[in-house]
N, C-alpha and C positions, 0 to 999 in steps of 0.2 A: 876430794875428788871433784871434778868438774862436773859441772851437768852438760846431758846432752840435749839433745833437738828432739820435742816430744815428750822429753821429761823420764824417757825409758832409760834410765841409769843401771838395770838392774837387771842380768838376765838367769832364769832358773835353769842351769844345765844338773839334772839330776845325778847318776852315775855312768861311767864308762866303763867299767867293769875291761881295762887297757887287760890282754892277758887271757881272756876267755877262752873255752873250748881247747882248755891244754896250749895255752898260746899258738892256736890256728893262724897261720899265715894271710890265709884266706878272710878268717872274721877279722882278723889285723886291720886289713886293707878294707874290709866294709865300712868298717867305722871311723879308718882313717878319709875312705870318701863322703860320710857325712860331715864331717867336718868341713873338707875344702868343697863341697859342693852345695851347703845347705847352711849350716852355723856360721861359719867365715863371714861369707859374704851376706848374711840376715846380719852381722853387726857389725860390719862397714855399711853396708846401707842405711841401719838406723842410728848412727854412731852410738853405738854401746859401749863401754868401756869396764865394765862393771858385772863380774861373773861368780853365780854361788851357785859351789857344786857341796851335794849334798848325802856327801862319801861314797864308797868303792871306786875308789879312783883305779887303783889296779884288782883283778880281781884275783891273785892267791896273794894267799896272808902270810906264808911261810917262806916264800923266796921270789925272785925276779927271774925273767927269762930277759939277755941281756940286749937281743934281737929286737924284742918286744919294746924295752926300754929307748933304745936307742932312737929307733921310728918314733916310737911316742914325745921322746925329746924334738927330733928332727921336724916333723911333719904337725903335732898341732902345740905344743908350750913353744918353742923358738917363734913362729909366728905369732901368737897371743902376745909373748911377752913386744916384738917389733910392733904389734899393733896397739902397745899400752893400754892392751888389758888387765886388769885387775882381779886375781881370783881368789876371793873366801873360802878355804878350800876345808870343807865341816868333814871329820876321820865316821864312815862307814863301816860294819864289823870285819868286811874282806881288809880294810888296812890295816888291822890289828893281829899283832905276832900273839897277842896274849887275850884271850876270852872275859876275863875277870879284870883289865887295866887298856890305860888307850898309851902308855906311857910309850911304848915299842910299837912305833909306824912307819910305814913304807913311804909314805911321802915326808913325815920329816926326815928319813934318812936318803932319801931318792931326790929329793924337789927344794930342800931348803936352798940352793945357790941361786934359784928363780929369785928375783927381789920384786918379782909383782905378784910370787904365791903367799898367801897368809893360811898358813896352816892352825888348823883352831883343835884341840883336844880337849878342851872345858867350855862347857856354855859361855855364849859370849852374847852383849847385845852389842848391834852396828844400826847405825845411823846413815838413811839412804835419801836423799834430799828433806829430810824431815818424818822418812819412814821409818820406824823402830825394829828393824826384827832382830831375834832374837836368835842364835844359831844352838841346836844341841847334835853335840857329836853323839857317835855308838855310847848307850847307857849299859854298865857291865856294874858290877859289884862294887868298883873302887868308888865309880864317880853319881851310882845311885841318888844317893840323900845331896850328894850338893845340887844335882839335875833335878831332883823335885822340889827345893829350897829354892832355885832360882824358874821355876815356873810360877811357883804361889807368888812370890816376890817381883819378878822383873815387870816393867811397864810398858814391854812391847805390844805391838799389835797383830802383828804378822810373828809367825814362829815358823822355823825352817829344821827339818831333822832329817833323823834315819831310826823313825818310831817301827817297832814290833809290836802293833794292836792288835786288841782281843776283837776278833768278829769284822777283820777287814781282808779284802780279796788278795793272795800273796797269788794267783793265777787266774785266768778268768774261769767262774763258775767254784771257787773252791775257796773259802772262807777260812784265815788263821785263828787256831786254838792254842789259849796257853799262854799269850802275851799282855802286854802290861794293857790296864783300861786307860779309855779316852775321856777320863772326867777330868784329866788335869789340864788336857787341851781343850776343854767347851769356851772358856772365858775369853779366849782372842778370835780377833777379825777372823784370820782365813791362818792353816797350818798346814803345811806343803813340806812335804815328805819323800823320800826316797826307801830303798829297803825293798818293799814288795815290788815286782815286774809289771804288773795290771795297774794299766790309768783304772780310778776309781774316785769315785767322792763320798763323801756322807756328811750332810751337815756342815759344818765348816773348813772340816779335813778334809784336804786333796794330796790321792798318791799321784805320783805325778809320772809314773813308771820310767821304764828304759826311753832312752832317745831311739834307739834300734831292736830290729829283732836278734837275738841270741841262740833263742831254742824254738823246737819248731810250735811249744804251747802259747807264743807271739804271733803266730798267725791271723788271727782276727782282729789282735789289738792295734790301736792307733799308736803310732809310735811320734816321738817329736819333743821339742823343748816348750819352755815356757817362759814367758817374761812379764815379769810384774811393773807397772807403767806407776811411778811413783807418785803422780798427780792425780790419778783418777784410781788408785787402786786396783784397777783392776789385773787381774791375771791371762793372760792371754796363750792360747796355745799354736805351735807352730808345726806343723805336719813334716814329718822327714817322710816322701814319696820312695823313698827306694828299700826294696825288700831282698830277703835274704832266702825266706822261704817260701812255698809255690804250692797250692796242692787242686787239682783236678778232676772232675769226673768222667770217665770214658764208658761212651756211649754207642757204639756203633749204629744202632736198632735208630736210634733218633740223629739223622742229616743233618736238619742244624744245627745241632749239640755237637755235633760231631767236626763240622764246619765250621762252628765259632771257637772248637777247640784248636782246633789245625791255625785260627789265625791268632792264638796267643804264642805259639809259638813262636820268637823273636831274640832279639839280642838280651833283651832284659833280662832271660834266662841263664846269659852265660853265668860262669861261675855260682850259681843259685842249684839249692834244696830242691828237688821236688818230688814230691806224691801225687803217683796216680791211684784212686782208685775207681776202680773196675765194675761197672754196672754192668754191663754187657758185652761181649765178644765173640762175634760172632765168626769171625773172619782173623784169624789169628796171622795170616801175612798182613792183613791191614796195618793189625793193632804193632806187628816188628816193623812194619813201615815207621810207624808212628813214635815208637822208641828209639831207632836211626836215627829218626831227624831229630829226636832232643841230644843225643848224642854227639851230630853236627855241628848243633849249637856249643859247645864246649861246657855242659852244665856241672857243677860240683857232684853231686851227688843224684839216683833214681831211685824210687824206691815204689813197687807196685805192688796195692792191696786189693785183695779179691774178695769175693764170697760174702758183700753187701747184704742184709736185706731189703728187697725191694719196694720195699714201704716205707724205707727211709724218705724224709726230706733231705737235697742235696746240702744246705748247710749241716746236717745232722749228720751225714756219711763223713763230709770235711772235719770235723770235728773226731771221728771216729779214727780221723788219719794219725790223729797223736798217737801212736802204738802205745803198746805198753812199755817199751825200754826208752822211750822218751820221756815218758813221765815217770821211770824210775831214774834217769837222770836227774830231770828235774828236780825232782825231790829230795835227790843227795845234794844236787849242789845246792839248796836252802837250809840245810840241816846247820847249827853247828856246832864241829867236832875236831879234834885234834888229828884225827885218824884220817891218811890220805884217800881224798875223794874220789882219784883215777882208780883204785885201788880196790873201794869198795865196789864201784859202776862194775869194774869186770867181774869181780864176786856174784852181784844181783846177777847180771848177764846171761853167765856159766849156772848159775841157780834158775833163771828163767827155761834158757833156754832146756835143761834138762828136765825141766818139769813138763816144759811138751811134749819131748821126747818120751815118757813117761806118757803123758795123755794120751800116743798114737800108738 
């Protein structure tokens, strides 16, 4: 490979999880415009040429939506590959047909005719102007003991994966149990990771999260890519400014709260997520003025929460906006299982929702 200008050879695009939300047309096109709006042009600007993604390339494991594919062909691999980039492309548990083997993947069966994708299903080390890292795909039963034989072993310095650790954030505020420990990653420079959605660090592991938001428990988190500068080492992070989801406090009782809400209001919100909730209302044609004009705006989805208590701090109410059928979303789509996740979501739903009904 060439080097480029700056010596940044290397850029860390984590997962794109192509496919999300039941193949949404809508989250399609979100991620399709980080790409030509934010990634693209960060490497033509810095000529990059050099990209390790760090699995879930598509995000179901069991089939393709062909819609999905086609855009994703169309709009960012045909472009990569004209712009002679180079992607190391490390298999995530979502590219895997089978739990226990990496043998059966969706990009080698979907992406091998790319001649600038390298698909990697075994640890691999790669050589980046003289930086060593070290690539490990999804660790499942097959490839276990070779993947901890080539940790104790290899002489990399930098290590790249899709680690399930014990005691690292898979959301903000909520700590994974039950995964492999991180004493076999203490030995190298810096380990940079995919897998869990929460930027996080500890020590020398960096999760490096989503480039975008997905779910609305993304809301707080920084979202964006990373690029390792192979001359100084260091890791550097790149901010993707554009959001998916929204969430607000409505205030009547308080003018300027109420007037600095009225000027978020804007395009930004077309096609975008949003939660209101509800401090005060006092004036309930106000507050339908006030849901009109998001309406206006052409926004995806509204969704308004009441009955706060008032002793909350406002980032505490926002955070309160995750409902519960969010984070039981959530929590099925990290599980993994053979059993189809649309499937179970309505089950939890139909179970939720009849237990309130029950409560009243």
């Amino acid at each position: 490979m060439g080097e480029v200008k700056r010596k940044r050879s290397k850029n860390e695009n984590r997962y794109s999880h192509f496919g999300a939300r039941n193949d949404s047309a809508l989250f399609l096109d979100y991620f399709i415009s980080f790409y030509e709006n934010v990634f693209f042009p960060y490497l033509k600007e810095n000529e990059i040429q050099q990209v390790v993604h760090l699995g879930d390339f598509f995000d179901r494991r069991k089939y393709i939506n062909f819609n999905t594919l086609q855009k994703v062909r169309e709009k960012i691999l045909d472009p990569m590959e004209e712009m002679g980039v180079t992607i190391n492309l490390s298999l995530g548990n979502h590219d895997t047909y089978y739990k226990n083997t990496n043998k059966v993947n969706s990009p080698k069966e979907l992406l091998s005719s790319y001649g600038n994708i390298i698909i990697h299903e075994n640890p691999v080390s790669l050589d980046f102007d003289g930086l060593n890292l070290g690539l490990i795909p999804w660790i499942n039963d097959e490839n276990r003991e070779l993947t901890l034989d080539f940790l104790k072993s290899c002489k990399c310095s930098f290590i790249g994966g899709h680690f399930e650790l014990e005691g690292y954030e898979v959301m903000r505020g909520m700590n994974f149990s039950g995964g492999m420990s991180d004493k076999s990653l203490r030995r190298f420079e810096k380990v940079l990771s995919g897998h869990f959605h929460t930027k996080s660090q500890k020590n020398n592991i960096h999760y490096l999260g989503t480039q975008y938001q997905i779910t609305f428990s993304d809301l707080h988190d920084m979202k964006g890519f990373h690029v390792l500068d192979t001359e100084t080492r260091d890791v550097e992070f790149v901010e993707n400014p554009d959001k998916m989801f929204y969430s607000f406090v409505y205030d009547d009782k308080d003018k300027n709260a109420l007037k600095s809400l009225q000027e978020e209001l804007t395009e930004k919100l077309k096609s975008r997520y949003v939660k209101i909730i509800v401090e005060n209302k006092t004036k309930s044609s106000l507050f339908e003025s006030f849901i009109d004009a998001l309406y206006e705006l052409d926004v995806a989805d509204i969704s308004v929460i009441e009955d706060f208590s008032s002793d909350l701090e406002q980032d505490e109410k926002v955070d309160l906006a995750q409902d519960t059928l969010t984070i039981i979303s959530t929590e099925i789509d990290l599980i993994e299982t053979d059993l189809d996740k649309e499937s179970l979501k309505r089950i939890m739903k139909t179970l939720y929702m009849e237990s309130i009904t029950n409560e009243e």
